[in-house]
N, C-alpha and C positions, 0 to 999 in steps of 0.2 A: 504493500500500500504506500502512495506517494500521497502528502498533504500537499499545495501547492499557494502560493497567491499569484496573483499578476495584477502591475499598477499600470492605468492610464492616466498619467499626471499630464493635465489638460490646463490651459490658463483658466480656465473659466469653469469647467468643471475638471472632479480626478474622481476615477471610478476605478473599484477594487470587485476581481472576481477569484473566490476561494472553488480550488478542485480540487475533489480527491478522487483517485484513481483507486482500483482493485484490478487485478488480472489484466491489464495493459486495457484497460476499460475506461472511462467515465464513469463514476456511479455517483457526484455528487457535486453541483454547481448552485454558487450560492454568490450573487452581483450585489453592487452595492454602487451607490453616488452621492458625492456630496456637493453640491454649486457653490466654487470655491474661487470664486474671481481674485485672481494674484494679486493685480498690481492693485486691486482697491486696499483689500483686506489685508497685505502685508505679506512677503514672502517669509519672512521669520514665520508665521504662522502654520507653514506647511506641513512640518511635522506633525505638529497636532491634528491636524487632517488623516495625517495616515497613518495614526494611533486609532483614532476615534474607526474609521473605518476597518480597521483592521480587529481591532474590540468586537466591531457588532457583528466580522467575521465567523470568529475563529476564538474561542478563549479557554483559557490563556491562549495567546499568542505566540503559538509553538508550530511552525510549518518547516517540510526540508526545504525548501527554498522560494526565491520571490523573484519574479519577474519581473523588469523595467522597461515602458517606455514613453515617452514625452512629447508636447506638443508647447507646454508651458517656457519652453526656452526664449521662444518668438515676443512672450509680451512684452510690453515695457514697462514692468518691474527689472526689467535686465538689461546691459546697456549691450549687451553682446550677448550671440546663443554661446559661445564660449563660458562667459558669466554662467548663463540659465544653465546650460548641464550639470556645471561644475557643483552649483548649489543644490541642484534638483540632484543630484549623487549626495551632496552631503546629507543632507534630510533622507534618505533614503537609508544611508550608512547607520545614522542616529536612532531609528526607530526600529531597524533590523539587522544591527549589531549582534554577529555571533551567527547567522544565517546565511549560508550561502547566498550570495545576489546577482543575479543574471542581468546583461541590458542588452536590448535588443536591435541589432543597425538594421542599417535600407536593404539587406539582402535577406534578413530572415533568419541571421546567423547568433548566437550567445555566445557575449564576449563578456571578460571581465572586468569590473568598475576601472580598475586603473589603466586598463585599456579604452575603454570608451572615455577617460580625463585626452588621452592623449590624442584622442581624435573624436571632438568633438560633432564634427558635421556628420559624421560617421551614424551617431544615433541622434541627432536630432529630428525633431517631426519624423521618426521612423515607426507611426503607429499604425499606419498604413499597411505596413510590413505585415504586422500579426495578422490584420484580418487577413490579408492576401494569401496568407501562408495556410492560415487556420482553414479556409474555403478551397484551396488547390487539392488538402487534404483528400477531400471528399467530392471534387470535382473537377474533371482537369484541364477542361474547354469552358471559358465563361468569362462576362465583365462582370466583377464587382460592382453597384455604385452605394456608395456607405454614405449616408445623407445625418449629418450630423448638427447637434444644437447650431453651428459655425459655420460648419464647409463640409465640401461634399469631395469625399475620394471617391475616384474613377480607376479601377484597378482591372488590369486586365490579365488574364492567366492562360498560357498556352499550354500543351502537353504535358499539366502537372507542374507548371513551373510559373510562380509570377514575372508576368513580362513586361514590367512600368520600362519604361523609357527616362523617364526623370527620379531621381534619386533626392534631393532637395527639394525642398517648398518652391523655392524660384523655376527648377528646370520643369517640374509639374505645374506649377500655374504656367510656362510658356506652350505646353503640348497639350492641354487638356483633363489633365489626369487631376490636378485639385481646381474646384469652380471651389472661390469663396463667396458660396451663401450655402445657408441653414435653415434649418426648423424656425430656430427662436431668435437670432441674435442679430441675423442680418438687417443693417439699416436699411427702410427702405430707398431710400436716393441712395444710395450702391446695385437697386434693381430699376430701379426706373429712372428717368432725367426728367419725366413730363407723362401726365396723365389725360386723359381724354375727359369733358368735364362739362354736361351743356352743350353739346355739339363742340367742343374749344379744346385744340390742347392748354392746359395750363403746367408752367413747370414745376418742379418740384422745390421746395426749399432742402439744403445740405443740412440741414443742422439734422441731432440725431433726436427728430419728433415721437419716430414709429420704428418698429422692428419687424422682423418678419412672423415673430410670436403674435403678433396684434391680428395681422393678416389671416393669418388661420386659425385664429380664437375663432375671429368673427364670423370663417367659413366655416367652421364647425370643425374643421381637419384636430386639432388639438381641444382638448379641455381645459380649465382652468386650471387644474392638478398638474395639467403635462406642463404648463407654461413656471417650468422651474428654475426660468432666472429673473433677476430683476427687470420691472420694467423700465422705459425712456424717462419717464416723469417720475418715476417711487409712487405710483399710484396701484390700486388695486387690478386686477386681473377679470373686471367683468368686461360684458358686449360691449356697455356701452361705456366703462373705463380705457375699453382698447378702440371702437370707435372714433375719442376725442382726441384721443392720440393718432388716430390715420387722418382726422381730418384737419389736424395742424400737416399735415406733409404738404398740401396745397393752401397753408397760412388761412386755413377757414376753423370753424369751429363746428361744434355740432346742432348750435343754432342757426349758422348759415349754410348746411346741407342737411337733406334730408338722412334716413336712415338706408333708404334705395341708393341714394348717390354712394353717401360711404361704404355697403356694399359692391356697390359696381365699382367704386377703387378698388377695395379689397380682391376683386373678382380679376380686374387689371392686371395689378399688380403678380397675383399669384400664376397670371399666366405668363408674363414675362420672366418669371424665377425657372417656372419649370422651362421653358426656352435657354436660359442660360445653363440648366442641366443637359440640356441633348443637345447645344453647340457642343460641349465639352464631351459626351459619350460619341456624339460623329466622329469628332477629330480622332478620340483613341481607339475606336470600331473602325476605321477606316484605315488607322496604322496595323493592326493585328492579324485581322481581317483576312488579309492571301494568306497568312501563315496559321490559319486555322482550317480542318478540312472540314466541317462539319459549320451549324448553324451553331452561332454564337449565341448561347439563353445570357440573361443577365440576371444577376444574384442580386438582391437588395435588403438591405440592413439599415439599422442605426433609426433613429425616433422616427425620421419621414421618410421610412421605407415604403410605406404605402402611397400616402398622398404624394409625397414627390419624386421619390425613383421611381415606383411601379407608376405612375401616370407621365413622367417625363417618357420614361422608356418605351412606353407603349405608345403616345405622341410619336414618335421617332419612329416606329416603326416596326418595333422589335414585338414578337408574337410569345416565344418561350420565356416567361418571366419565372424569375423561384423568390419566392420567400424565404430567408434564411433562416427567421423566425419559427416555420417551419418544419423546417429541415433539420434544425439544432437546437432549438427551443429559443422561447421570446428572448428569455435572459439573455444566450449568446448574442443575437440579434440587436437588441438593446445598446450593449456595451463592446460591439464585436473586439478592438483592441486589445483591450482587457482581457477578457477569455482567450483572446488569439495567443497571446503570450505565457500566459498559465498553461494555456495545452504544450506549446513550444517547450516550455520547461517541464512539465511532466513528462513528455517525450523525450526530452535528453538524460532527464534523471533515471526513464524506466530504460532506454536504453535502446527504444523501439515506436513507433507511432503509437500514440495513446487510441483508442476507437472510440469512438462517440457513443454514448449509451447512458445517458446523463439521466436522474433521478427527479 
């Protein structure tokens, strides 16, 4: 029997998934999140984040080992991803001190901590990696699209093998493979410039009025449980609290448009997001594409697996869609990184690929 964790230490959220294996098995998955905004709340604080989560794991907190990987390098709580690792290892060390600790780079590979200090790009935003790795598992022709509170990874897997082209944040927003926008957190003037309004376009104001959480309060896509980051304003998380917030994007209020108008923004809006999902699955469907012999199904995961992978994707054009929810249960699905790299390390530890058979 292997006990396992694996951390997705995220800027804005960091989510912990406890496995334990029996007989080169899965027999026991158990997720967890906390909405842990860095640069507001304090990077000194992280630790206690993954105590606290690791508590409501596992107790005592005794596992053979703990997987690592990051997205929180990127914020600006850091002035440098060099800085974010460096720290995001140390809090890491401090809380699981005495435990073996894995980190996880862009190839899917487990290296150890004083190897990933010395090459920091190495494992940066390499959260990608797990889910890609975790899903090749079990499938070996497919696009990923992992649609997250944030940003959306577009991961694509050949012959059992993930086949990203871009290794960095930067080389993957140049080819496709990360669109930043999200569930919850994207501004909306980062999806639209201008909305249609009265017969009129009207532009959008920059400031950060609305999110994309607001967006799909309003269409129902999300409930107010799921909407689990802070809003624009510190205001509550009803219709018509996310409402006053869409209808400042065009500097109105909710007594100068009806409740039809700021649904039809709403409805705008959320068809322009999913558009900037299937520019970016064309672009990496169309690179993999000759080198796959068969119909390429897409896998979808992460909070807007349904509303916005499963509806971009099928927009697009694409007929074989999988739920990885599932296929591997919601939890995986939920936090794919996370679990992508507890299995990764339950498989190195047992010495053989873990099977999926989760409880």
């Amino acid at each position: 029997m292997v006990e396992v964790i694996g951390l997705d230490i995220g800027g804005a959220n960091t989510k912990l998934a406890f496995l334990r294996t029996e007989g080169n098995a899965v027999r026991t998955l158990r997720t967890f999140t906390e909405y842990f905004p860095i640069w507001r709340r304090g990077k000194e604080n992280l630790p206690g984040v993954l105590r606290r989560l690791s508590e409501e794991a596992v107790s005592p907190v005794r596992v053979d080992g703990v997987g690592v990987t990051m997205t929180a390098e990127l914020s600006d709580a850091y002035q440098t991803k060099r800085e974010g690792v460096n720290h995001i290892l140390d809090c890491v060390e401090e809380v699981y001190g005495g435990t073996r600790i894995y980190v996880l780079d862009v190839d899917a590979n487990l290296i150890e901590v004083e190897e990933a200090r010395k090459e920091p790009m190495r494992v940066a935003a390499a959260n990608w990696a797990a889910t890609g790795w975790m899903v090749s598992q079990v499938l070996k022709n497919c696009i990923v699209v992992d649609v997250g509170s944030t940003t959306t990874s577009i991961i694509p897997i050949i012959d059992g093998r993930v086949a990203a082209a871009g290794k960095t944040d930067l080389e993957k927003l140049m080819n496709g493979e990360l669109v930043y926008t999200g569930s919850l957190r994207t501004n909306v003037a980062a999806i639209v410039s201008s909305i249609p309004i009265r017969g009129r376009l009207a532009r959008v104001s920059s400031e950060l009025f609305a999110q994309s959480g607001d967006v799909h309060l309003i269409l129902g896509n999300i409930t107010e449980e799921e909407y689990t980051v802070d809003t624009a304003d510190g205001r509550g998380k009803t219709f018509l609290e996310a409402a006053a917030r869409l209808a400042r994007v065009v500097c109105a209020d909710i007594e100068m448009l009806t409740e039809e108008e700021i649904v039809g923004i709403a409805e705008y809006v959320y068809e322009r997001q999913l558009q900037q999902i299937i520019d970016g699955l064309r672009d990496v469907y169309r690179r993999v594409e000759p080198r796959s012999r068969e119909d390429l199904p897409i896998v979808v995961t992460g909070l807007g697996r349904k509303f916005l992978a499963e509806k971009a994707a099928r927009k697009a054009g694409f007929r074989k869609i999988i739920d990885l929810g599932e296929l591997l249960g919601v939890g995986a699905a939920l936090v794919s990184p996370s679990v992508g790299v507890a299995l990764r390390v339950a498989s190195e530890m047992e010495g053989e690929i873990v099977r999926w058979r989760p409880s």
